[in-house]
SETORVEX-644713 format. One record per residue (C-alpha): chain; x, y, z; residue in one letter. Coordinates in steps of 0.05 Angstrom, whole numbers, plus 5000, padded with zeros to 4 digits. Layout:
BEGIN
{chain->A; X->X; Y->Y; Z->Z; res->A}
...
This chain:
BEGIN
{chain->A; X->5197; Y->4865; Z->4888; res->X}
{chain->A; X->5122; Y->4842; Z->4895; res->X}
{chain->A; X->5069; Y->4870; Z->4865; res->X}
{chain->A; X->4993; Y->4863; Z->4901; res->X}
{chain->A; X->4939; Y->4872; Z->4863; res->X}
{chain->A; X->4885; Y->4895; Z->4913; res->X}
{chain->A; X->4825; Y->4928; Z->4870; res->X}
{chain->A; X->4781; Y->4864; Z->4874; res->X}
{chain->A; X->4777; Y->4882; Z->4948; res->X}
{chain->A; X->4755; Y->4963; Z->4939; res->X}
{chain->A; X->4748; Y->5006; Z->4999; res->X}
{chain->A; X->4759; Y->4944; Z->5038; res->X}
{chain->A; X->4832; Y->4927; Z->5023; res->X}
{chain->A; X->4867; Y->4960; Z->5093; res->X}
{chain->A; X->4862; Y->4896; Z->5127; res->X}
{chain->A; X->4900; Y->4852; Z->5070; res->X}
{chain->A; X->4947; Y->4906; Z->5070; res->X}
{chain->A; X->4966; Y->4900; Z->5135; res->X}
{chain->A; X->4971; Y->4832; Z->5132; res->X}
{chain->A; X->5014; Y->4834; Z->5072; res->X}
{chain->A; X->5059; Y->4890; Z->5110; res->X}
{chain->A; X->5073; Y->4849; Z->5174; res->X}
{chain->A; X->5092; Y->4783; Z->5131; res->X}
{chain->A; X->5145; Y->4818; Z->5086; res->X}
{chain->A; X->5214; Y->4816; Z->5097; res->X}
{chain->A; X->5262; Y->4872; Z->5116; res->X}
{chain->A; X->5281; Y->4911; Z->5054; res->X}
{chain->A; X->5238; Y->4885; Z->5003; res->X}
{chain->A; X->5203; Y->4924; Z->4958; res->X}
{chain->A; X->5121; Y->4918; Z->4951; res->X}
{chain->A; X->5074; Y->4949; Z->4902; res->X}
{chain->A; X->5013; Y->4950; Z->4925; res->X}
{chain->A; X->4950; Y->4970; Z->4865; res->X}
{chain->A; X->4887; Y->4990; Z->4899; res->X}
{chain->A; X->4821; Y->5024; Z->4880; res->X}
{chain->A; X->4800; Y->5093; Z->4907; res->X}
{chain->A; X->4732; Y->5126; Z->4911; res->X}
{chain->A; X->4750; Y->5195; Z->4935; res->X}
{chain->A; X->4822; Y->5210; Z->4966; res->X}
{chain->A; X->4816; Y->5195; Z->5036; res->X}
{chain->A; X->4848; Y->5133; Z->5024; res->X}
{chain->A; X->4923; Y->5162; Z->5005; res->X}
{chain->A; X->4930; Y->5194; Z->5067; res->X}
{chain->A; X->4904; Y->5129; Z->5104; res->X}
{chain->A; X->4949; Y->5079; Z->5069; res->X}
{chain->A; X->5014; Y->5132; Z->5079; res->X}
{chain->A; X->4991; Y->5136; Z->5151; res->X}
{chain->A; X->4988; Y->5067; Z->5155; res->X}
{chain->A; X->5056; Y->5053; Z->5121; res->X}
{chain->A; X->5097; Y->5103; Z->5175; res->X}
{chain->A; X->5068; Y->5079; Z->5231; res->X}
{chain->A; X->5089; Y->5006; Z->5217; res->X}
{chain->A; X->5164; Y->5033; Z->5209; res->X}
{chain->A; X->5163; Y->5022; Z->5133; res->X}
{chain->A; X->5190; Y->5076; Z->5080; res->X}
{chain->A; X->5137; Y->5103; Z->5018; res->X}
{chain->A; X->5184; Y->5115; Z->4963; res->X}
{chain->A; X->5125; Y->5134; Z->4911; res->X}
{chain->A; X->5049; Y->5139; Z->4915; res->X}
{chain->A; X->5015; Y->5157; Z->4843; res->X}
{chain->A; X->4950; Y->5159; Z->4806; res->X}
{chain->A; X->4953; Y->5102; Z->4750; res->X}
{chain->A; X->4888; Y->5122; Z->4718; res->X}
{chain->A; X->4819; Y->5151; Z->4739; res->X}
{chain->A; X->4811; Y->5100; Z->4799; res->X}
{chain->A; X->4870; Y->5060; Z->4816; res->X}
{chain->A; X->4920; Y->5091; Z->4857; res->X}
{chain->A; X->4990; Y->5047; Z->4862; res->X}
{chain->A; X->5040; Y->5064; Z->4927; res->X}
{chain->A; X->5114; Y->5032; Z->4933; res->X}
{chain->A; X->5130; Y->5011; Z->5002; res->X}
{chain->A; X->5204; Y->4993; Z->5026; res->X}
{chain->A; X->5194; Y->4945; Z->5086; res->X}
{chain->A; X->5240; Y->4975; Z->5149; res->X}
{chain->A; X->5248; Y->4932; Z->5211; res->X}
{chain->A; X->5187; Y->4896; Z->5228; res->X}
């Protein structure tokens, strides 16, 4: 399990995602701790997590502006 701390990046923290999701391994486990604005980005990221063939096992506010998802890689 890896955790990613992505909040120094704001709204623009897709791309390092991404990157971070194509170099993981099959069946590892990521956290990934990002900062949201409004909610559109929830909906993005769990988008973006089921079209790359991985699995979100949880997705939940931590406080007033971070947001933290779990992501099981699948088959890259």
């Amino acid at each position: 399990m890896v955790r990613y701390d992505l909040r120094h990046l704001k709204a623009d923290f897709y791309d390092r995602m991404q990157e971070i999701l194509k170099t993981s391994h099959y069946n590892d486990v990521v956290i990934f701790l990002f900062e949201i604005g409004d909610f559109s980005p929830i909906q993005r990221t769990a988008d973006m997590v089921r079209e790359a063939g991985h699995e979100l096992m949880n997705s939940l506010k931590f406080n007033e502006v971070d947001w933290t998802i779990v992501v099981k890689i699948g088959k890259l």
